[in-house]
Every structure is written in structure tokens, then in C-alpha cells.
N, C-alpha and C positions, 0 to 999 in steps of 0.2 A: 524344546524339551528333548526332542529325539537326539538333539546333537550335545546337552548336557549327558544324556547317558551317553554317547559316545566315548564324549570327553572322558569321563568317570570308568570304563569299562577299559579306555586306555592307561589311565591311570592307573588302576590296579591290577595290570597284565606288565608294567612297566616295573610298580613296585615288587612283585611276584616273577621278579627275571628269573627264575631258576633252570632258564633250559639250556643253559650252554655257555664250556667254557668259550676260551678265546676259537678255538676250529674245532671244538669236541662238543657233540649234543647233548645234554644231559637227560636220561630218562624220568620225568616226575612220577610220583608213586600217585593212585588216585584215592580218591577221599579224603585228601590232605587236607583239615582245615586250618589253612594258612595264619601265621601269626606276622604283624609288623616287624620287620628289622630293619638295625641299618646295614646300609651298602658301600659304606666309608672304612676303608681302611682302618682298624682301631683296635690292632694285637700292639700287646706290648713288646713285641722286636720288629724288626727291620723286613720288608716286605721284598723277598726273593725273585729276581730276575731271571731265576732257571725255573721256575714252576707258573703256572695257571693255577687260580684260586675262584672259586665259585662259593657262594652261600646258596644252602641247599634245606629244605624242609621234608621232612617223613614221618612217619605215622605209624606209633609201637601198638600192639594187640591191645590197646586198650582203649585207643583211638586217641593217643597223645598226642599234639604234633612235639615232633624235635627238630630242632635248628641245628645244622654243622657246618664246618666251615671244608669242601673239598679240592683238595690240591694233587695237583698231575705235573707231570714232567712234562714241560716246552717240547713239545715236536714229538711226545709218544705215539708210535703206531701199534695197532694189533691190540691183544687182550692182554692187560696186566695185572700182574697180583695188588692183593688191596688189603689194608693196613688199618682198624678201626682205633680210634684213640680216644681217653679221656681221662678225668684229673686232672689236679687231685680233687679230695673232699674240698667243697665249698670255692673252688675256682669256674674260672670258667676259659672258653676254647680259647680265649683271645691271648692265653697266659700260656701257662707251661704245654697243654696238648696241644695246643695249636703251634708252639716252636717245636714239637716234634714232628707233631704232622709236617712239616713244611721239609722240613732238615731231612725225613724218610720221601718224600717226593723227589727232593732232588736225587735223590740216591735211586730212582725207579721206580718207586711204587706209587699207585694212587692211596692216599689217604684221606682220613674223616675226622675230625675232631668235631665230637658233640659236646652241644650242653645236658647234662640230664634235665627229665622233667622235671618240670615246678624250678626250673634254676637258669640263669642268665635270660639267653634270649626263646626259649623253649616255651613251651605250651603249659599249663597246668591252672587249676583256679586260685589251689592255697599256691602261695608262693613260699621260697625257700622252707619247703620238707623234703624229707628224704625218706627214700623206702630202699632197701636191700632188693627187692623184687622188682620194682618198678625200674630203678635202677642199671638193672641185671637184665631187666627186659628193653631196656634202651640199646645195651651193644647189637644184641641177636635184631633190631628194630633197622639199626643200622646196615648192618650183613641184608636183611630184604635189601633194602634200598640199592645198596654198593650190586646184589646179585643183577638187577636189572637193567645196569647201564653195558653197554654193546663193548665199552671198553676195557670192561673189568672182567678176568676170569673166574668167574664165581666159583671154582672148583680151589681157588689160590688167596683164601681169606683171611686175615689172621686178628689179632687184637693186642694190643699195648695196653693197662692201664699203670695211669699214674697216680703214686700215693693212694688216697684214700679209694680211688673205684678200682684200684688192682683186685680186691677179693671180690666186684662186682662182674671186671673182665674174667677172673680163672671158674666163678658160677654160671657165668653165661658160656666157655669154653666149654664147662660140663654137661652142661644139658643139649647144646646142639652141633651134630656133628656135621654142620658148615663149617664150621671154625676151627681151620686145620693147625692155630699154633696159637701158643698165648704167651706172651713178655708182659712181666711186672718189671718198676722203679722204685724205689723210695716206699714200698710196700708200707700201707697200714689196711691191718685188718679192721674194718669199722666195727664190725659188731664182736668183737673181743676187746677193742677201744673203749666204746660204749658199757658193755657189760660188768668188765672188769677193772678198767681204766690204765692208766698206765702201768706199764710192767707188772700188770693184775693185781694191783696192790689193794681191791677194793678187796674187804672180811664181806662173808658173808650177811654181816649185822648190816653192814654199808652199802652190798646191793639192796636188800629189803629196805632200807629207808630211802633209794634212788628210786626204786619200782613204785613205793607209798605216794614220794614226790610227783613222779610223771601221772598217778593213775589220778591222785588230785587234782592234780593241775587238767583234767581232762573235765570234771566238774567245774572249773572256772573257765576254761575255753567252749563249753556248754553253756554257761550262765551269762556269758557273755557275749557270745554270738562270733566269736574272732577268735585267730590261733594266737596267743601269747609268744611270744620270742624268748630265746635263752638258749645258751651253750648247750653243744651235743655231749661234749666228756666232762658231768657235772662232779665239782669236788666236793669239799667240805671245808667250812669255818671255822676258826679256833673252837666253838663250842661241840663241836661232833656233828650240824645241823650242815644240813643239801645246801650249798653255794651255788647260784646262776648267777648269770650276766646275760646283757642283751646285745652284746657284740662279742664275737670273735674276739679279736684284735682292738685292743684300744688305741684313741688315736696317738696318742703321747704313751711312751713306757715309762717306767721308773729305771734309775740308773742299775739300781742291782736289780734288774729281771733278770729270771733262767736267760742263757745263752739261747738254748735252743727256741725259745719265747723273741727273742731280739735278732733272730735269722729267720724266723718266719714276719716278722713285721717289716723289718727289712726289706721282703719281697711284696709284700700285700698293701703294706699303708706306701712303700716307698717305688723301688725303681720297676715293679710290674702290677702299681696300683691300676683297678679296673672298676668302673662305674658300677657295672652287674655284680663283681663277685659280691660271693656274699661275706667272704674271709676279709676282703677290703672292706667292709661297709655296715655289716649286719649283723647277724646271728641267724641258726638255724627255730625255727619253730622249737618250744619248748618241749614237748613233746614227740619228738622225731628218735629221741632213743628208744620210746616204745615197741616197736619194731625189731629193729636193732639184738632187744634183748632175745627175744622170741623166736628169733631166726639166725644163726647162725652164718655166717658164710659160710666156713671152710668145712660144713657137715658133708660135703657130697664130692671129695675132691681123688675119691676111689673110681667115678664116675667119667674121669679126664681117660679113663683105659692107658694110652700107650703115647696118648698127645704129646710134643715136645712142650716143656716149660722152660721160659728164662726168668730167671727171678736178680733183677739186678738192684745194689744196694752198695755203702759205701762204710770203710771201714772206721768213721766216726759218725757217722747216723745215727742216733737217739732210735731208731725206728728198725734196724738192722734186727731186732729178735725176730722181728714179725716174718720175715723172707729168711730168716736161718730155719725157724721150727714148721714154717709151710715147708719147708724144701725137706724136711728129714721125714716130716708129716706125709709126702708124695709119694704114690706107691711106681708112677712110669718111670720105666727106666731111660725116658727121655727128657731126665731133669739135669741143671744146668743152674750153682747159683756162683753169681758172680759177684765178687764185693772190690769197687773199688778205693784203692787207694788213695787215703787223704779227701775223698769226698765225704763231706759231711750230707745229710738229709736235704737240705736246701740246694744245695751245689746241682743234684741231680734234677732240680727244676730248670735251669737256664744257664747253668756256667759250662758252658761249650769245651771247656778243657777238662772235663771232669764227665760228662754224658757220653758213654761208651758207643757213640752213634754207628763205631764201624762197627762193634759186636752186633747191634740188635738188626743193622742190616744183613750183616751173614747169617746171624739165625733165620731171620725171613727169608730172606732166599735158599737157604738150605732146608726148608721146612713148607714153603709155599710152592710147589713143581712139581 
């Protein structure tokens, strides 16, 4: 018996390796209650020969655990600045944050690519929901963690988000002044997504029958003991009546789909499908724009004082309004919006010729010291 719990006690000190990369210790946070992962290689690019990569678990104010993936530069000495990342909506680290994380490693810095709660490999009971708050409390969750490790300057912090957590990353920049710099991508604001829907084209007759939708559909996920599934940016049907779906992403398109419909499938169902995401695979909770509505991101971004912002986007993005009206919306005069050219919205997820990786390092480094 004694030596069954041995055995058992080794085992799950083995599968809980989080202390250390290849020569670097990593600090655990405590009362982490640990979730399964795995420990296999299983991002969708190419796994870099100038960086140390560690899976790592920690614990946001609400006693979440979050799963990240952290990456350092081969042979770093001394204290180094640190870099949190995540995105987009409905991805997860093994995708687009995670090729950033890796790409800003090699350049210097330590980084972190999480999943948020309730999504990929993270902690949470309901699985795929989303909260503006929870969410928002994930990066600042991640900053404790990054502050305790011996090799990170906690004073040299910063945050990336991509696509959809970008208005998660410039909320969490505002409320805590750890977080000395904040770069967006491919910006979408979720809860002006959600609220309004695209290009705010929702009448106000047509949020009132979205709000009627969600507040329903909250007596049927009562009535039945389970969260129903369905799209976060719900449309409408030829008759004027609320359209859901219970995937994201179908697996087959139709030949005439929107373009920008046929470059995100392209990445999700095709050359950076992911087991977890939920854009590969799922839908969010039917119910997860309720929040959304009610809360605002970009309410408090008077609040950033004098923080540098990069707000990077591209000049055929479907999504380019959202990082032009934050950036005129910004009152510091340490704003920066950069649009590149010929990238469309998608490009700025993984096409290496198009992610302005030397910008977002010179911003870090000019703003992390």
C-alpha cells in the first residue's frame, strides 16, 4: 500500500512538472489547484530551437487555475522583461499567442501565452463561456505569476493581445499599474461586437430582440440543468427573428461565403486546426453575450493615464475600425496606431511576412526599462 502511494504521489509530481525550464527554476504560485495537461508538443507552428518552453499553471483572484505555455531565450541570464499574450476570441495558446509568444522570446523577452478561463486547457466548471471580467482578470493573474519568478523583472511587464482579448489586454492595462505597456493585433472589441454586431449595424429594435433572446434562453438553460451552445455575434433570418448556430465555424463552407468568413476557416478548420479551440470545434455558450452587453470594454480607457499603446492592424482587415476609433478614443499621448500594409485580419495571426514582429519588439523594449 505504502509503496502504491508512493508510486501515485510520483506520478502526479511528474505529471505537475512545472518547476523548471531546461537551467531555469520556475517559481509555482501556491494554492494552485492543478488541472491535467498535456506535455507533447502540440502548437500549430514549428517548435523553436533558440527558446525554452515550459507549461505553467496559476491562479486568478477568483481561484481559477490558468494553463500557459512560458517561453525564454536559450542561455538568458539576469532579470528579464516579460511579455503576457493572448488570443484571439475562441483560440487557444497553441495558435496564434503562442507563435507570438515564441517569435518575442527569441527576440529577448520572457513570455506567456494563456488560455483564458473556462477555455482550452484552463480551469473553469462551465466550459467555453466568456466573461469581459474574468477574462481581463486573467492577464493581471498572469503578471502575479510572471512577478515571482527570479528571472523576470517584475518592474519590465507588458501585454499583447490578440484579436478578440485585445479590449481584455488594454482593461487589464487600466486598472493595474504592473503593466507598464500594452500592444493590440487584429483588434476586435468583443463587447461592442456582441452589442452591436458588425460595423454596429445592429437598430436598436435588434438589440432588444438579442437581449429578449439571451435573457430566454437563460430560463431554458435553468430548465434544463446545462448551458446551451450558440454563436457569440448573433444575426438575424430572412424573417427579422435572432439566428444561432452551435459552431463557430462550420466544417464545410459554401462556395460563395464572405471572404473574410473563408480566411478565418481557413485558419480554424484548416492549416492551424486545434483540438481545444473552440473556433475549431464548437461554439461559445449561448449565453455569453449577456455580459458582454452590460459591460463595456473600452469604458475606462481614460484610466491607461500616460501608458504607451500600440495598436497594430492591417490595411485590408475587416476589423481595422475597431484599432482606428480605440486609437482616436485614447487620450495618452503615448499612442501609436500602425496599419500594415496589404495585411488583411487573418494574415496578422501567423503570416510571418506580414506580423510586424520587429515593431512590437522595439516597442517592448522601449517601454519595458
Amino acid at each position: 500500500m505504502k509503496k502504491i502511494l508512493k508510486m501515485t504521489a510520483l506520478a502526479a509530481a511528474l505529471a505537475f512538472s512545472t518547476t523548471a525550464l531546461a537551467n531555469i527554476e520556475v517559481t509555482p504560485m501556491k494554492n494552485v489547484q492543478t488541472v491535467t495537461v498535456s506535455q507533447e508538443w502540440d502548437k500549430t507552428f514549428a517548435k523553436s530551437d533558440k527558446v525554452e518552453h515550459q507549461k505553467v499553471q496559476f491562479r486568478n483572484r477568483f481561484g481559477n487555475t490558468v494553463v500557459g505555455d512560458l517561453y525564454m531565450p536559450k542561455n538568458a541570464k539576469g532579470k528579464l522583461p516579460a511579455i503576457v499574450v493572448s488570443g484571439p476570441f475562441g483560440a487557444v495558446k497553441e495558435q496564434s499567442s503562442g507563435l507570438h509568444a515564441q517569435t518575442l522570446a527569441e527576440r529577448g523577452f520572457v513570455t506567456l501565452a494563456f488560455d483564458p478561463s473556462f477555455t482550452g486547457e484552463s480551469g473553469g466548471a462551465v466550459r467555453d463561456v466568456a466573461s469581459p471580467e474574468m477574462f481581463t482578470e486573467d492577464f493581471s493573474a498572469a503578471v502575479d505569476f510572471l512577478g515571482l519568478q527570479a528571472f523576470v523583472d517584475r518592474e519590465k511587464i507588458g501585454v499583447l493581445g490578440v484579436c478578440g482579448l485585445s479590449g481584455m489586454a488594454i482593461s487589464a492595462t487600466s486598472v493595474d499599474s504592473r503593466i507598464k505597456a500594452v500592444a493590440t493585433t487584429a483588434m476586435y472589441d468583443m463587447s461592442r461586437s456582441m452589442s452591436k454586431g458588425y460595423e454596429d449595424y445592429y437598430t436598436p429594435e435588434q438589440q432588444q430582440k438579442i437581449i429578449k433572446h439571451i435573457s430566454e434562453q437563460r430560463w431554458k438553460d435553468a430548465e434544463n440543468g446545462n448551458f446551451a451552445l450558440g454563436w457569440h455575434e448573433l444575426g438575424f433570418d430572412e424573417n427579422g427573428n435572432v439566428a444561432t448556430g452551435t459552431e463557430v465555424l462550420p466544417k464545410t463552407l459554401e462556395a460563395n461565403a464572405p471572404e473574410m468568413l473563408k480566411r478565418f476557416h481557413d485558419y480554424y478548420r484548416g492549416r492551424a486546426y486545434h483540438k481545444n479551440a473552440i473556433n475549431s470545434n464548437s461554439a461559445w455558450t449561448a449565453t455569453t453575450p449577456y455580459s458582454f452587453f452590460a459591460f463595456p470594454l473600452m469604458a475606462n480607457t481614460d484610466l491607461l493615464g500616460d501608458k504607451p499603446v500600440l495598436l497594430v492592424t492591417g490595411t485590408n482587415a475587416h476589423s481595422r475600425y475597431y484599432s482606428e476609433d480605440v486609437y482616436k478614443q485614447l487620450r495618452t499621448p503615448n499612442k501609436e496606431l500602425l496599419i500594415v500594409d496589404g495585411a488583411d485580419h487573418v494574415d496578422l495571426y501567423d503570416n510571418l511576412n506580414k506580423i510586424p514582429f520587429d515593431k512590437f519588439e522595439a516597442f517592448f523594449k522601449a517601454n519595458l526599462k
